[in-house]
N, C-alpha and C positions, 0 to 999 in steps of 0.2 A: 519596466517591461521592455524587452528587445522587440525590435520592431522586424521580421523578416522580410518588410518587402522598402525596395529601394526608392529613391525620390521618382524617381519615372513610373517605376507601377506606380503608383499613388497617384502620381496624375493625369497615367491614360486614366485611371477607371474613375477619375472624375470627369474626364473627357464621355466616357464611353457608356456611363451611368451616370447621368446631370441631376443634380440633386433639383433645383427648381425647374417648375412648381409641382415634379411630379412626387415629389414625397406627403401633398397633402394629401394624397388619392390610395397612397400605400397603409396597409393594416401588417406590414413588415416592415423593420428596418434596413437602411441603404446596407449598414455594414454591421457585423453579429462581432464588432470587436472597438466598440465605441470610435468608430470614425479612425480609428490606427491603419488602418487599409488603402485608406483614401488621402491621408495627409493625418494634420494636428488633431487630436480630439479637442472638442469646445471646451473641456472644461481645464482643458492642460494651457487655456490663452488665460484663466482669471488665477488659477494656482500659481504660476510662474510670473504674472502682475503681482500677486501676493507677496512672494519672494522678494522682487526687485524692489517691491517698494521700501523694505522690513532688510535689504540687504549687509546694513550696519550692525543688525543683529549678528550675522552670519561668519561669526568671529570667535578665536582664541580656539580650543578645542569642540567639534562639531560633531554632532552624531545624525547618524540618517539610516533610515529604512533601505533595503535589500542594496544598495551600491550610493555612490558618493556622487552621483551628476549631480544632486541640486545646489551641492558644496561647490563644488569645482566651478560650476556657471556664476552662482551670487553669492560667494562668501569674500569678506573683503579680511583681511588678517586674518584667517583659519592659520592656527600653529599647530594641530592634529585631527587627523580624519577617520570616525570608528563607520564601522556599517554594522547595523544591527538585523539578524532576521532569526527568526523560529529553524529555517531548514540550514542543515549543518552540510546542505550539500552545495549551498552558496560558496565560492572560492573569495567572493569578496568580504564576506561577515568575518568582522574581526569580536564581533560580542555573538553566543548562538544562543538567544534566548528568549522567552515567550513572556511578553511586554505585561501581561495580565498576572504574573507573576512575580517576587522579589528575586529571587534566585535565580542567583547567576549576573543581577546586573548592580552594575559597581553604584554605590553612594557617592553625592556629589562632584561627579567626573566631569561633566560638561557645563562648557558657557552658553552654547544653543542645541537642541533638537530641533530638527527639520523632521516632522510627521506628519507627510500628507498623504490623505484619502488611504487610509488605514486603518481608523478607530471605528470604520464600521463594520470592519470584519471581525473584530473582537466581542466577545457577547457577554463578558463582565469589563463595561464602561467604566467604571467608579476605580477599580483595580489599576487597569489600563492606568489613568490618569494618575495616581499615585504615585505611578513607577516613573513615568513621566517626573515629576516632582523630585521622586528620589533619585533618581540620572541626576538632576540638573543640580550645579552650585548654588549659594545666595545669588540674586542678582540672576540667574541665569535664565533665558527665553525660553520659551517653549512656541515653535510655530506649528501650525497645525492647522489641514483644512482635511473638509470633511464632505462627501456629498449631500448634498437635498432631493438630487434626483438623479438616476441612472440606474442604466440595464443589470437587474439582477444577476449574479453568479452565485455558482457555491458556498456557502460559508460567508455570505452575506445580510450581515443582520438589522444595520439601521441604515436609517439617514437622517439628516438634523437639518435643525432651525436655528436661525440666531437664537433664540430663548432656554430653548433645551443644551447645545454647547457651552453657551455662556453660565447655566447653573453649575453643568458638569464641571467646570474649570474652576470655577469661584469655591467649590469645595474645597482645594485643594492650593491653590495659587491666591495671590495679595490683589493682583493687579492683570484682569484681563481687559481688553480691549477684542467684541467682535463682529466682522462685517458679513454680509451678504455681495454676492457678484454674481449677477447675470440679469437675464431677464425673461418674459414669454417665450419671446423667439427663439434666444438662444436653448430656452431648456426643451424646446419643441426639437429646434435643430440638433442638440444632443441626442435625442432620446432616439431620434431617424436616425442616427452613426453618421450624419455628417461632420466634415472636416470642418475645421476654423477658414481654413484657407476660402472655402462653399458659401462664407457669410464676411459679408463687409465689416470691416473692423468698426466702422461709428456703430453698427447695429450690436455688435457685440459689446461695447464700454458704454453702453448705457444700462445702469440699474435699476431694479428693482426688486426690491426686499421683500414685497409678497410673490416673488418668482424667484428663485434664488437657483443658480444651477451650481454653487457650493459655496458652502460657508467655512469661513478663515477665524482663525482668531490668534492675538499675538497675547501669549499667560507670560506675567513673567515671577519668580520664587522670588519669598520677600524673607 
């Protein structure tokens, strides 16, 4: 997502609109653009932990959704970079095509997919993750996070649990591994459109799995 406002707006209008403690008394959110307004959104500090941790993966030929930052920031030996997206008006997609379908996306092409916070706009799950499967080589990764909680938009159909992602995946994949990351706070403070920067990082790296403000999981093709 392009962000249009600069590091300075972002941080008068955290100056100028203070998120504590007047977001417990609000029946609106701080920002109608998940905290993008105001600085980091919360859930882009456990997505991008996600990444770094898992960034060994992030090698040999890489694919990722509508542009390449997650490659370019955590891939360590990428030898080629596709972007995949549905709209053909993207300048960046080098595959234009619709993840919930075979056509059009290539067989065994890639060592990792980088797919985050995407599988809930898709409304045939099972599909989705096949295609998934058939991108990637033997041996190849699949990363993938997903929301548990956040602001509805158009064309927005699930959100997931550790239980429900990890059966999705096991369908299809030998070997997944998956976590939950965040906790009360944080998924309160998401759901207000505060920024990461609005919440102290210890409070944010503490988990809890019955509050999850998204879940991760690392599949890999056997």
């Amino acid at each position: 997502m392009t962000v249009p406002w600069t590091k300075s707006d972002r941080r008068w209008r955290r100056l100028l609109r203070p998120a504590w403690p007047a977001f417990l008394r609000r029946t609106r959110p701080l920002s109608d653009f998940w905290g993008f307004d105001r600085g980091t959104p919360v859930d882009r500090h456990y997505i991008e932990g996600f990444l770094a941790e898992h960034r060994e993966d992030i090698r040999g030929r890489v694919l990722e959704v509508q542009d390449s930052g997650y490659t370019d920031r955590f891939g360590s030996g990428v030898e080629g970079r596709d972007v995949l997206d549905i709209d053909p008006a993207n300048p960046r997609a080098t595959i234009v095509a619709d993840l919930s379908k075979l056509t059009g996306l290539p067989a065994r092409a890639f060592d990792c997919f980088i797919l985050t916070q995407t599988l809930h706009l898709i409304y045939d799950l099972p599909a989705a993750v096949r295609s998934c499967h058939h991108l990637l080589r033997p041996g190849g990764v699949l990363l993938v996070t997903g929301p548990a909680v956040s602001r509805v938009r158009s064309g927005d159909f699930w959100r997931f649990t550790p239980a429900s992602l990890s059966r999705l995946l096991e369908e299809s994949f030998g070997q997944v591994t998956v976590r939950a990351y965040g906790n009360v706070l944080a998924a309160t403070a998401f759901l207000s459109g505060m920024a990461k920067e609005e919440v102290p990082r210890r409070l944010l790296d503490k988990h809890d799995e019955h509050f999850p403000v998204i879940v991760a999981a690392r599949a890999v093709k056997t």
